[in-house]
N, C-alpha and C positions, 0 to 999 in steps of 0.2 A: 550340563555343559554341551554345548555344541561343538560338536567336528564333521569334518571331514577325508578323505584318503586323499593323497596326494597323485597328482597323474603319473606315473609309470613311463608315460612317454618324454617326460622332461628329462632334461640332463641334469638342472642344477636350477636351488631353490634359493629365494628371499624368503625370510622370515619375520616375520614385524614383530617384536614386543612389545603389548600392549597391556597395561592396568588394567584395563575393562576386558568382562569377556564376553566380547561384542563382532557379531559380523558386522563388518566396514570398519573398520579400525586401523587395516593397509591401506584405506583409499586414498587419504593427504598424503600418505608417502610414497605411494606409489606413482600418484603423478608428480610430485615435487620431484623425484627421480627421472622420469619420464621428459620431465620439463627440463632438466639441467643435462642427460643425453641430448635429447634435439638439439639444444644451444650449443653445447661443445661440438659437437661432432659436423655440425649444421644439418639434420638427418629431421626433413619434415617429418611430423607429426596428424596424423586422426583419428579420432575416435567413431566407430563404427556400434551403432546400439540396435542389437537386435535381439526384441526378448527383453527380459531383465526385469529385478522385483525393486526395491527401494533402496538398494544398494545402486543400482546401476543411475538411479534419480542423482544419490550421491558423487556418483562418479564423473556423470554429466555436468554438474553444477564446476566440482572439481575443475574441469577439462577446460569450461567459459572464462573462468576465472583466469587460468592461463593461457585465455587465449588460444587456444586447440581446436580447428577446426571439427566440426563433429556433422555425420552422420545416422539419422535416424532412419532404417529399415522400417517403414508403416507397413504393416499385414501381416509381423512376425509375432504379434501381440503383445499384452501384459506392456512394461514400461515404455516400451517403444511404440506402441498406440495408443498410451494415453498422451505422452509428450505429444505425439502429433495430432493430436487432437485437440489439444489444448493451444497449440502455438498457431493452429489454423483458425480456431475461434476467437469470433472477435465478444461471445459472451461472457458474463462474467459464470454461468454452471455449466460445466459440460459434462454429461452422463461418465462417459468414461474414465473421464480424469476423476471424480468423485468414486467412481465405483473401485479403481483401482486404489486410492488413497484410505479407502475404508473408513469405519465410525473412529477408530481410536483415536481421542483427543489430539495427544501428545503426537504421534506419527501424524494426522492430519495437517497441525501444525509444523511439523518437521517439511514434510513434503511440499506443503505452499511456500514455506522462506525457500525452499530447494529453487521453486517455480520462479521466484522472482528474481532471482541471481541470474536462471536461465535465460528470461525474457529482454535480459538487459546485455547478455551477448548474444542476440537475438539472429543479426546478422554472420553468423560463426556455421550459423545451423543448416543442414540440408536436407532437404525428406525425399527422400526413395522407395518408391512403390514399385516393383516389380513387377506387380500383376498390370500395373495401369501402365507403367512406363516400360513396357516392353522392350521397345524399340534402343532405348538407353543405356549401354554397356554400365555396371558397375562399377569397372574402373575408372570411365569416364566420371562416374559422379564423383568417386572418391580424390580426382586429379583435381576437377573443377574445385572441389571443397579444399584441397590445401590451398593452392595457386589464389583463392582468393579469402583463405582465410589471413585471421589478422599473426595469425602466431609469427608467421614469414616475415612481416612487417612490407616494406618495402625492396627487398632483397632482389632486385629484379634477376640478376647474374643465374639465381638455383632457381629461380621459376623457369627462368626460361631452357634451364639446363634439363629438368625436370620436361618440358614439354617434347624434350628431342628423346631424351630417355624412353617416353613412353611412345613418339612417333606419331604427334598429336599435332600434326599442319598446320589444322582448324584454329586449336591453341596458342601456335607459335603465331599466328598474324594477329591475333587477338590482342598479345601480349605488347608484341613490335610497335602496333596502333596506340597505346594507350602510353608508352615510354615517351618520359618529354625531357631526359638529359644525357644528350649525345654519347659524353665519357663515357656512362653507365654502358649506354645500349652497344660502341664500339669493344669496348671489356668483353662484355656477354655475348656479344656475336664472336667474335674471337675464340671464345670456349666451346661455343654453343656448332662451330663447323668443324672445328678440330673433332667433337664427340660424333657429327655424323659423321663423316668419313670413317672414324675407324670403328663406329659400329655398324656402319655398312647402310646409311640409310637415305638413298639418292631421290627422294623425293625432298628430305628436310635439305638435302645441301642444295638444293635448287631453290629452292624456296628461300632458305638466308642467304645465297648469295643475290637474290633479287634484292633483297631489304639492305643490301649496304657490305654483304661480307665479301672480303678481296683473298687473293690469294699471300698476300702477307700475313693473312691469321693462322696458315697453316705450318707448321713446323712436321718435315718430313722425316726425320728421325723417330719422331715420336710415334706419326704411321707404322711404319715397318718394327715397331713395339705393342702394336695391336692383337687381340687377341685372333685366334686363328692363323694370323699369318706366318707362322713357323711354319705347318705344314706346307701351307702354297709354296713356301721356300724350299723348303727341302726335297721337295718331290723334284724339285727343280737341279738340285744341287749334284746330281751325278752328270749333267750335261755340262759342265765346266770347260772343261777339255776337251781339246781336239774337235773343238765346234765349230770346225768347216765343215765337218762330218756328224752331224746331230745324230745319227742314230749309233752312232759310240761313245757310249757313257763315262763319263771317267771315275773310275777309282776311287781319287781322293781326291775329287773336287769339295767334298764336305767338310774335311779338315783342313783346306787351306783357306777358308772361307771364317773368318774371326765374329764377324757381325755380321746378322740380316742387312742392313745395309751395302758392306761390301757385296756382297751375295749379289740383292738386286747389279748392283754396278756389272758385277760378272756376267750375269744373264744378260744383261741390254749389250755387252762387250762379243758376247759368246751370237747372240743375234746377230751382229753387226758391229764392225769393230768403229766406221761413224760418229755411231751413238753416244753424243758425250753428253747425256743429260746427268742431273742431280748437282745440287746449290752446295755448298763444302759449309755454310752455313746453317743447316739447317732450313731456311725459307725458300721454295723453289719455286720454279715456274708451275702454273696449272696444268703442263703436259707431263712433266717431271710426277706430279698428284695421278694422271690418267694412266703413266706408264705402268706408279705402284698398284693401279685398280688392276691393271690387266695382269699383272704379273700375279699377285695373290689372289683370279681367278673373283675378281667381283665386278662383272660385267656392264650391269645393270649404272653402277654407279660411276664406270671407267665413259659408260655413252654421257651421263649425266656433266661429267668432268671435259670433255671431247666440244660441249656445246658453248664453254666459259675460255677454250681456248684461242689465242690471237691468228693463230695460223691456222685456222678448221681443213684445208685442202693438207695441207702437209700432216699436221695429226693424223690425221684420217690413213693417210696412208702409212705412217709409220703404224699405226692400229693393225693395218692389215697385215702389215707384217709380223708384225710381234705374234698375233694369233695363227697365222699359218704355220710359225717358226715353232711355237710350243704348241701344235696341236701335231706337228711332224713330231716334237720329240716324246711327247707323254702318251700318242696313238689314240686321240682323242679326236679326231679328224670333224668328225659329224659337228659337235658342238661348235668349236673353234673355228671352223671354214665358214659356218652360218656369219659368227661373228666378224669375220676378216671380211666375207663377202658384205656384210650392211656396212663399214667404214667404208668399203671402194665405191658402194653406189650412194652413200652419204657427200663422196668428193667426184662422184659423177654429178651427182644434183647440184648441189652446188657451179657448177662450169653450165648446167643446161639453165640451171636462173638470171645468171648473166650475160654480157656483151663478151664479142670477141677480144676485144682492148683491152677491157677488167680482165679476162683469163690471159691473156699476156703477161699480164703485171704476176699474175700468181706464181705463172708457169718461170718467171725469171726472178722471183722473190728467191735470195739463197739463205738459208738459214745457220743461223750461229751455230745455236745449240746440235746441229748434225752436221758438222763440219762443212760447213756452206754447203749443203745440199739442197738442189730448189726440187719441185715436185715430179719433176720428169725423170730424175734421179732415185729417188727412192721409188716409186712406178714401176721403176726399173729393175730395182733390187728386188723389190717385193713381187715383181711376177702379175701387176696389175692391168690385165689385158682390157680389163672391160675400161678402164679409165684412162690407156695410152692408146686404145682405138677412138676414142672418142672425139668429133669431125674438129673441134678446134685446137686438139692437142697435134691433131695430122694438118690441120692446115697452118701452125706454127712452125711444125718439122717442115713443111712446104716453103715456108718464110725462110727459114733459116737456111736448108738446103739450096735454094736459089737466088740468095741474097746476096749482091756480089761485093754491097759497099761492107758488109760484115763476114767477107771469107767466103762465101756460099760459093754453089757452084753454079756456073753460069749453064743456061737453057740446054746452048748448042754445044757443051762439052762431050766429048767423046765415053760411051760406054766402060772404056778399057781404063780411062780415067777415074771414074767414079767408082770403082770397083774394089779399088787399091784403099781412094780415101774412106773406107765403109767398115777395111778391116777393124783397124782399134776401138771401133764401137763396138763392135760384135766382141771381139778379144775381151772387152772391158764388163761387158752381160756375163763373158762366163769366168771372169779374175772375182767379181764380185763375190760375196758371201751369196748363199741362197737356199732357197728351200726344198729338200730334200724328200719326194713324195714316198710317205711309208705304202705305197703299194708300189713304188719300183722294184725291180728286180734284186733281188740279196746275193744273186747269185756269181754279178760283176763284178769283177776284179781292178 
C-alpha cells in the first residue's frame, strides 16, 4: 500500500474515496472541483507544471479538457520536459518523451492517449523557460496564459479587470484593440477606472481614459470606501474645528463625522468654506475625483486626474491650496509645498503657452463649483505669488484698474483717491480663509 503524510502546513483536507488503491485517483475530482469554483465564483484558473511524474501527465490532460489554461516550466525536468519537448517536436520520436514514458506496455499506452488529448488543447499551452526567457516575468507568462486561455471564454469585462489588477498597460491596449462590441467594452471600462482609482494606479487611469472612459464611470462614494483611505481621513479628522485656525485641532471632529464622505465635505469646508464640490449622487465631476486624490494623500494619481480636468488653471490652483492647507495642518511642509508648488507652475505654464486674450477669458471664467470664483480669486486665497505676479495676470489688473467704461480708475486720478478704493481688497486677502505657516511664531496672541 502506498502512502503518504499529510502537510502539517495546511489547515484543512479533501479526501477522495477511492475503489482503487491508486495514485491519481483525486485527479478527475479535483479538477471537476476546480472547474465548478472558477465558474461560480468567476475566479480565473491555471495550471503551472513544474516537475511532475505520470500523475501530473494526468492532471494536464485533465486541465485541457476543461479548458484551463496551463503552463509548462521547461528546465524543471521529468513531466515538464518531456511535455515540452514533445509539443515542440514536430517528430513522430522524441528521446525524452520516450525516455520518460518508459518500456511499460500499459503506462506507455496510458501516457500517449494522455498526449493526444493534450495536443488537441494545444493552444491552452504555454512554455516558460527561465533560464532562456530571462528577461520574462513569470507572472507575466501566467497573466498572458489565463487572458488568452479558452476557460475565460469571451468574458472581456474580468480580462480586462484582471489586466488593471495586475497593472499591465501593455495588456490593457492589447485587450481594448481586439474588443469589437461597444456595450461590452463601455461595461468594462466603467469597472475597469473605477478599480484604478481606488487602487491607486495613475498610469492605468490615464491610459483608459484615453480608450473611451469618462468621468460618469466613476461613483465617488465608492472612492472614499477604498482601501487605505480611512487612515488619510482620520489623520485629518482632528482639524474640523475651529479651521480659521488649523493648527487647533479639534476634539471631536471625529465623532461628529458619521461617514468618510461627510469627513472629506468637512475638510474641503474646513480649507475653505467656497469649496462646494461633491455630486449628492454619487457621479462627480473629475475635480471632485482629484480633490479625493489629494485628500487621501495619493499624489501621483490627484496630477494624473488634474490633466482630465475642464478647468486645468483653476484646479491647479485649488491643488495648491488644498496642499499648502494640509501640509500646515499635519506639519508635513517638505512634501506638500513641493506638491502645491508643481500645481502653481503647472497654471503658470499654462498662461506662458497662450495669448493674452485666451488668459483673459481664464482669468474671468467664474466657476460654479467654487462659488463662482475665477482664478484670480483662489490665487488669492491660496497665497499664489508666482502665478498673480505673473506679466498677464498684472497687465489685466492694469486693464481693470484703468478701465473707465468698466469702473476703473481713470489715469489722472488723484493718489488720495485711489488709496481709499484699494482698502476692501486688502480687507478682503485678510477676511479670507488662509494658510497658516507652521514655522510662524506660537508665541502671538
Amino acid at each position: 500500500v502506498h502512502s503518504a503524510a499529510l502537510n502539517p502546513d495546511h489547515t484543512h483536507f479533501i479526501l477522495v474515496n477511492s475503489e482503487k488503491d491508486a495514485w491519481g485517483e483525486e485527479i478527475e475530482f479535483r479538477t471537476a472541483l476546480e472547474d465548478y469554483i472558477s465558474a461560480k465564483w468567476r475566479i480565473p484558473m491555471v495550471l503551472i507544471v513544474v516537475n511532475g511524474g505520470i500523475g501530473t501527465l494526468q492532471t494536464v490532460c485533465e486541465a485541457i479538457k476543461k479548458g484551463f489554461p496551463v503552463v509548462i516550466v521547461e528546465g524543471s525536468g521529468r513531466c515538464a520536459d518531456a511535455l515540452a519537448a514533445k509539443i515542440k517536436s514536430r517528430l513522430p520520436y522524441v528521446p525524452m518523451w520516450e525516455y520518460f514514458i518508459g518500456k511499460n506496455e500499459n503506462v506507455r499506452n496510458q501516457c500517449n492517449s494522455y498526449m493526444d488529448q493534450i495536443m488537441k488543447g494545444k493552444d491552452n499551452i504555454s512554455l516558460y523557460n527561465p533560464n532562456t526567457d530571462a528577461t520574462v516575468n513569470m507572472d507575466i507568462v501566467i497573466l498572458r496564459a489565463i487572458l488568452n486561455g479558452g476557460h475565460m471564454g469571451s468574458n472581456f469585462q474580468v480580462k480586462l479587470m484582471l489586466s488593471v489588477e495586475w497593472n499591465r498597460p501593455d495588456l490593457i491596449r492589447e485587450l481594448l484593440d481586439k474588443d469589437d462590441s461597444a456595450a461590452d467594452k463601455k461595461e468594462a471600462l466603467s469597472e475597469a477606472v473605477q478599480l484604478a482609482l481606488s487602487t491607486n494606479k495613475a498610469e492605468i487611469f490615464s491610459l483608459l481614459m484615453s480608450q473611451g472612459g469618462t468621468k460618469e464611470m466613476v461613483n465617488i462614494k465608492k472612492l472614499y470606501m477604498s482601501p487605505g483611505v480611512s487612515y488619510a481621513l482620520d489623520r485629518l479628522a482632528p482639524f474640523m474645528q475651529d479651521f480659521n485656525d488649523p493648527k487647533k485641532p479639534s476634539k471631536k471632529g471625529r465623532s461628529k463625522t458619521r461617514t468618510r464622505l461627510h469627513l472629506a465635505k468637512a475638510i474641503l469646508r474646513a480649507v475653505n468654506p467656497s469649496y462646494s464640490v461633491f455630486a449628492e449622487d454619487g457621479k462627480p465631476s473629475l475635480t471632485d475625483v482629484m480633490v479625493w486624490a489629494i485628500i487621501v494623500d495619493r499624489p501621483e494619481l490627484a496630477r494624473a486626474l488634474w490633466k482630465h480636468t475642464g478647468l486645468p488653471v483653476h484646479t491647479a490652483l485649488v491643488a495648491c491650496h488644498l496642499y499648502k492647507t494640509l501640509g500646515a495642518w499635519l506639519q508635513d511642509e517638505e512634501d506638500f509645498n513641493e506638491y502645491a508648488s508643481w500645481y502653481e507652475q503647472k497654471a503658470v505654464e499654462i498662461l506662458d503657452e497662450t495669448d493674452f486674450e485666451t488668459a483673459k477669458q481664464i482669468f474671468q471664467r467664474e466657476w460654479a463649483l467654487l462659488n463662482k470664483k475665477t482664478p484670480l480669486h483662489i490665487a488669492q486665497i491660496a497665497s499664489c505669488k508666482d502665478f498673480l505676479s505673473h506679466s498677464y495676470v498684472q497687465r489685466y489688473l492694469d486693464e481693470l484698474l484703468y478701465s473707465t467704461d468698466k469702473g476703473g480708475i481713470s489715469p489722472g486720478t488723484s493718489p488720495i483717491r485711489i488709496i481709499p478704493a484699494l482698502i476692501p481688497f486688502f480687507h478682503r486677502s485678510v477676511y479670507e480663509p488662509h494658510i497658516s505657516s507652521s514655522s510662524s511664531s506660537s508665541s502671538s496672541s
